[in-house]
C-alpha positions as CSV (number, residue, x, y, z in Angstrom):
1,X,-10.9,-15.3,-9.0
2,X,-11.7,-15.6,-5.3
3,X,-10.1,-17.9,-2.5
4,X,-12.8,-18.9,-0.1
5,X,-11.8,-19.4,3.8
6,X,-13.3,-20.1,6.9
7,X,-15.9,-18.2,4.9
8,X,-14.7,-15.4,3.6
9,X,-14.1,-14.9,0.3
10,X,-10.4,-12.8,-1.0
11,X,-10.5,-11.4,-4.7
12,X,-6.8,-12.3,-6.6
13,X,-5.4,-12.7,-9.7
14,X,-2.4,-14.5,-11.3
15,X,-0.9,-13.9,-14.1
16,X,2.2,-13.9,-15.6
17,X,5.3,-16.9,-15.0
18,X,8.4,-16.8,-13.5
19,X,9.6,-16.9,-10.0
20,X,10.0,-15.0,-7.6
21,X,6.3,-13.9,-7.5
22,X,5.4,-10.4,-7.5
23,X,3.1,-10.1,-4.6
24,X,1.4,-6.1,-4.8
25,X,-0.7,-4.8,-1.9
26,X,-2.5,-1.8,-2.6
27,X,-3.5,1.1,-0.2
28,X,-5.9,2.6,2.2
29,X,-9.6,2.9,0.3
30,X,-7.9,1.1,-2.9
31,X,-8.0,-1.8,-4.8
32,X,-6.1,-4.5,-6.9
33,X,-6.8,-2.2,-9.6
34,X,-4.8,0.6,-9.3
35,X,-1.3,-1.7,-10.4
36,X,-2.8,-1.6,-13.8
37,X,0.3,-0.1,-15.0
38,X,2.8,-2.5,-13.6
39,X,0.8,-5.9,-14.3
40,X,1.4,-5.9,-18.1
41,X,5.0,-5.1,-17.8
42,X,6.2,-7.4,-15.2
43,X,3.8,-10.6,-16.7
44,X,6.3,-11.2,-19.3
45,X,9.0,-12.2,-17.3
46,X,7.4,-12.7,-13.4
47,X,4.4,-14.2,-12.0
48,X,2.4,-11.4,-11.1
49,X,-0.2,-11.6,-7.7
50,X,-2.6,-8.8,-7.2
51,X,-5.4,-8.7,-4.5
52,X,-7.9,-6.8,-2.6
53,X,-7.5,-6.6,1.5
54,X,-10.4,-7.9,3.1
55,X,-12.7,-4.7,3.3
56,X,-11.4,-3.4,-0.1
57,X,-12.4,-3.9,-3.9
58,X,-14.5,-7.2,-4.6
59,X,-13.3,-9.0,-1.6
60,X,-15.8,-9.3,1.5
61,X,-16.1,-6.4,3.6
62,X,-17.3,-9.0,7.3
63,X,-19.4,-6.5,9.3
64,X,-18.1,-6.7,13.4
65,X,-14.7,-7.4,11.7
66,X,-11.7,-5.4,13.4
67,X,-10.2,-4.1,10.7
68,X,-6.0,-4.0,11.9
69,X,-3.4,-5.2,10.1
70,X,-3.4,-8.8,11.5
71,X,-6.8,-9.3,9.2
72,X,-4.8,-8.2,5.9
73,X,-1.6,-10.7,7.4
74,X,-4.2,-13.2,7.5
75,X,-4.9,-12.4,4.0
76,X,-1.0,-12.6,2.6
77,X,-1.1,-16.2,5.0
78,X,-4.1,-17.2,2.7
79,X,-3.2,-16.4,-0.5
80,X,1.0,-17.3,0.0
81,X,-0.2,-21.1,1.1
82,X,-2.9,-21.5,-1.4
83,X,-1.0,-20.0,-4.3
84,X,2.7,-22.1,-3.1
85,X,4.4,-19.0,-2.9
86,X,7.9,-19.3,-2.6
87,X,9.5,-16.0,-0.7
88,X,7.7,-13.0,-3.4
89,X,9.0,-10.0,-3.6
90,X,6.3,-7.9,-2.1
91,X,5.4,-4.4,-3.2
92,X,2.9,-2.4,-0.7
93,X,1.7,1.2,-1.8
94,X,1.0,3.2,1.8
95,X,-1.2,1.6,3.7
96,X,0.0,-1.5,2.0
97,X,3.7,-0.5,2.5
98,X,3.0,0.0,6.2
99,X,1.1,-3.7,5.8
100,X,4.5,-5.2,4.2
101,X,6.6,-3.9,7.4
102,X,4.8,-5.4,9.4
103,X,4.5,-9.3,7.5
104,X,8.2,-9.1,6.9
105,X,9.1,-8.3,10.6
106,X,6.7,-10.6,12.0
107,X,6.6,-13.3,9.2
108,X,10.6,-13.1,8.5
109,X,11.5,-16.2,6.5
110,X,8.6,-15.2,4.1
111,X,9.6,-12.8,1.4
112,X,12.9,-12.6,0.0
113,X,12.3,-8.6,-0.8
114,X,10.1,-5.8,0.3
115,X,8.8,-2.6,-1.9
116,X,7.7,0.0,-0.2
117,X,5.8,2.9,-2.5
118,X,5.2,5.9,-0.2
119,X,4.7,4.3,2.8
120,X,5.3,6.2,6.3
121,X,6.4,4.3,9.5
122,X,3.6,6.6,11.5
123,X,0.5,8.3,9.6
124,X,-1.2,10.5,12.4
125,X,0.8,12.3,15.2
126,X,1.9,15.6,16.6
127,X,4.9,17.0,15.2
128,X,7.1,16.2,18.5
129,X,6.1,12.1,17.9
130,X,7.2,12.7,14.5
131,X,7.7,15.6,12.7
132,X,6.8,13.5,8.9
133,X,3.5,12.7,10.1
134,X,0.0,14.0,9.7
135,X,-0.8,15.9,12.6
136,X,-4.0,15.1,14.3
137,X,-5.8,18.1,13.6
138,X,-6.0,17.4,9.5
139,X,-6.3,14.0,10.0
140,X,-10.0,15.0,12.0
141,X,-11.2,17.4,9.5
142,X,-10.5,14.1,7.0
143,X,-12.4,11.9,9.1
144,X,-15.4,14.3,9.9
145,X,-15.2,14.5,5.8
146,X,-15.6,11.0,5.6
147,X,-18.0,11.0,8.0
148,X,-20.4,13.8,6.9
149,X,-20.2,12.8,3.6
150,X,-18.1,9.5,2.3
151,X,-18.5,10.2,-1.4
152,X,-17.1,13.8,-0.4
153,X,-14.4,13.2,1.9
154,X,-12.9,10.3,-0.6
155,X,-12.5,12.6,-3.3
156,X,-10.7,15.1,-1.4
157,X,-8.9,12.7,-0.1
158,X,-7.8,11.7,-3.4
159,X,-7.3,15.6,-4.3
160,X,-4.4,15.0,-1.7
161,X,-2.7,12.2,-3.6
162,X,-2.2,14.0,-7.1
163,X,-0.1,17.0,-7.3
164,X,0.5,16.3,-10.8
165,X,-1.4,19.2,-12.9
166,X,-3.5,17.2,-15.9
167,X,-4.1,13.9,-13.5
168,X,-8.2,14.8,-13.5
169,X,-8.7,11.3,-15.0
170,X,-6.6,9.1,-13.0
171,X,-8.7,11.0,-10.0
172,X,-11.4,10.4,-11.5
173,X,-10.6,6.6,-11.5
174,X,-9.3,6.6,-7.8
175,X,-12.3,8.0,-6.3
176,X,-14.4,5.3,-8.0
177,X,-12.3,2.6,-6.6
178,X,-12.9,4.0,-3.4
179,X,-16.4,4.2,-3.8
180,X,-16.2,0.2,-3.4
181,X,-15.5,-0.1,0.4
182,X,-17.5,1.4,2.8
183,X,-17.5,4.6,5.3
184,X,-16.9,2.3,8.9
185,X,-14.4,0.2,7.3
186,X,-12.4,3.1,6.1
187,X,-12.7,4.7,9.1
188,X,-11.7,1.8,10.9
189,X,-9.0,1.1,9.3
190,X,-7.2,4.2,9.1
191,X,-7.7,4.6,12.7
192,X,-6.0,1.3,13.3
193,X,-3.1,1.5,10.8
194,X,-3.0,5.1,11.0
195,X,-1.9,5.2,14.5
196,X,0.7,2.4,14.5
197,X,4.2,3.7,15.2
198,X,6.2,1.3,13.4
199,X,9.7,2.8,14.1
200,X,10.3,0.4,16.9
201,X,10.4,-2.7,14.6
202,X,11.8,-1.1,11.4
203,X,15.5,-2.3,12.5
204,X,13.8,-5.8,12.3
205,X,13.1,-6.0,8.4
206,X,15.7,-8.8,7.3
207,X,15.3,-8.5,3.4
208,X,16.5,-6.2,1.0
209,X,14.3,-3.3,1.1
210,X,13.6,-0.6,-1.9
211,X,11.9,2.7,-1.1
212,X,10.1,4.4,-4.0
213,X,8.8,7.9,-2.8
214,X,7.1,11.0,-4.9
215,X,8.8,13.9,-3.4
216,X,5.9,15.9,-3.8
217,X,3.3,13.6,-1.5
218,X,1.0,15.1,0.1
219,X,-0.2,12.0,2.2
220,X,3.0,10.0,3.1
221,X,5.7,13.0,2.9
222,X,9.2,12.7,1.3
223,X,10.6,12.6,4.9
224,X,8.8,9.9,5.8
225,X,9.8,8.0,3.4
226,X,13.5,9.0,3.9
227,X,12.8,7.9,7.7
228,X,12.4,4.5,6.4
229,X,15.4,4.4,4.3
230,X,17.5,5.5,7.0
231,X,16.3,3.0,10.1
232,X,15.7,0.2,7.8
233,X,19.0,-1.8,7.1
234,X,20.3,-3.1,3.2
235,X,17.8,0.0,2.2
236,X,18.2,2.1,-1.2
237,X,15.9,4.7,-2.2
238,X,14.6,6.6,-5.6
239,X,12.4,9.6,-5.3
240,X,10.2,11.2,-8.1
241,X,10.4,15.0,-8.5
242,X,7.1,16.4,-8.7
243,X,5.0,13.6,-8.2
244,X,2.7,12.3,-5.6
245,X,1.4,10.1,-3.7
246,X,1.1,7.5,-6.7
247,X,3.9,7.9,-9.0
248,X,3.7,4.1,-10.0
249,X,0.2,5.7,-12.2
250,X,1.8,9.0,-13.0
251,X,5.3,8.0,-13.6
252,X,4.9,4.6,-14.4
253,X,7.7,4.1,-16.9
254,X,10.3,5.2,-14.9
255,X,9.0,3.6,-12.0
256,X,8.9,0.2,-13.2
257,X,12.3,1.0,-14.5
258,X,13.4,1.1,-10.8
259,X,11.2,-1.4,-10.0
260,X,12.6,-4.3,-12.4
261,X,16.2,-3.2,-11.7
262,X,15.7,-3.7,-7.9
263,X,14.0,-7.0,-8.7
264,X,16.5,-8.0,-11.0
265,X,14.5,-8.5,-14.1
C-alpha cells in the first residue's frame, strides 16, 4: 500500500492484530523487505507495520531532497497518524536503530518501547571520538566504492554484514534490495546519519529499551552496541555469537525469541 502526502508517496504494510503495534524500520540501503522473517511470526498475536524510508525500497526517492533523519521522522509522523498508532513498540536495524534514538528522544510520549538491532550511537570517526566507530579512512574507500561503481560498492558492502559462512543467498538477496535506491541518496544519507554523534542525547530515551547485537558485526561493532546499553537507562542486552550484522535473517529463531519475550508476547 502507499500513503500519499503533500505529494509524496511512503510504501507500508499492515498486517497482523493486536496492540501494541510493531513498528520495524529497516537500515541504510534496505528495505521493508528484509523483516521477512519476523512478519509471519509476530502477525499471529501483534499488528505488524513495515515500511520503506523515503529514498528506500518502493517509496519515492524526491530528487533535491536532504536526506537526514528529520525526513524519515517525518515518515514515522505520517504513518503513526494515518495508521492511529497508539505508542508501537519500534524495532530499528542500524541506520534504522540510530533513526529510533532519535524519534524516541525527540518525539518522547510516542512509543512505549524501542528495539535497537545493531545500531551504533556514532558510525564514522577517529578512534579518539570513539574507539567503536568506523574510522574515516574505511568509511572513504566505501564511499569512493559506491561512487566508482554503485552495483560494486553495495555488494561489498554487504560482504561486510555477513560473517556467517553459507549466507551467499541471503547476500545475494540484500544486494538486490539495495540495488532499489540510488548512488546520491545513499551517499547522502550515510553522510548525514553517519556522522551524527548521538551519545549526547542517549541519557534522554524514556522507554524501555532492548539491544539485540551480533558479536561478530562487522558494520556496527559489539562495542558499539554495548555503548548503548550502558548510557541508555532501563536497557538490557542479548548478543549473538558469531553472527553479524543481521542476525534477525541468520538467527532468526532465536532472535524473535528475544524479541517476543521483550515485547511480552
Amino acid at each position: 500500500m502507499f500513503l500519499e502526502k503533500a505529494g509524496k508517496k511512503l510504501y507500508y504494510e499492515v498486517q497482523g492484530e493486536g496492540e501494541p503495534t510493531l513498528l520495524f524500520v529497516h537500515g541504510w540501503m534496505a528495505s521493508s523487505s528484509v523483516w521477512c522473517k519476523q512478519i509471519p511470526n509476530f502477525t499471529e498475536s501483534r499488528r505488524v507495520v513495515t515500511f520503506d524510508l523515503t529514498g528506500y525500497g518502493q517509496s519515492d526517492k524526491p530528487d533535491g531532497l536532504a536526506y537526514t533523519p528529520d525526513v524519515w521522522f517525518d515518515d514515522l509522523d505520517l504513518l503513526i497518524e494515518h495508521l492511529n498508532l497508539h505508542k508501537p513498540i519500534l524495532i530499528g536495524w542500524s541506520m534504522g536503530g540510530a533513526i529510533g534514538i532519535g524519534y524516541a528522544v525527540t518525539r518522547p510520549k510516542a512509543l512505549s518501547k524501542l528495539v535497537l538491532v545493531d545500531s551504533t550511537p556514532l558510525l564514522v570517526a577517529p578512534p579518539d571520538v570513539f574507539e567503536h566507530a568506523t574510522p574515516p579512512e574505511a568509511a572513504e574507500q566505501l564511499v569512493e566504492a559506491l561512487q566508482s561503481d554503485f552495483n560494486a560498492g553495495a555488494r561489498s558492502f554487504v560482504e561486510m554484514m555477513f560473517s556467517e559462512p553459507d549466507s551467499d543467498a541471503l547476500k545475494n538477496e540484500i544486494h538486490a534490495i539495495t540495488q532499489q535506491t540510488t548512488a546520491p541518496i545513499a551517499l547522502e544519507s550515510v553522510g548525514n546519519a553517519g556522522s551524527a554523534d548521538l551519545r549526547p542525547m542517549l541519557d534522554q530515551v524514556q522507554v524501555p529499551t532492548l539491544i539485540l547485537h551480533g558479536e561478530a558485526d562487522a558494520v556496527c561493532s559489539l562495542g558499539a552496541g554495548q555503548c548503548l546499553s550502558e548510557m541508555i537507562p532501563n536497557t538490557q542486552i542479548h548478543t549473538f555469537p558469531g553472527k553479524g550484522h543481521a542476525p534477525f535473517l541468520t538467527d532468526a529463531q532465536a532472535f524473535n525469541e528475544r524479541l517476543a519475550a521483550f515485547i511480552g508476547v
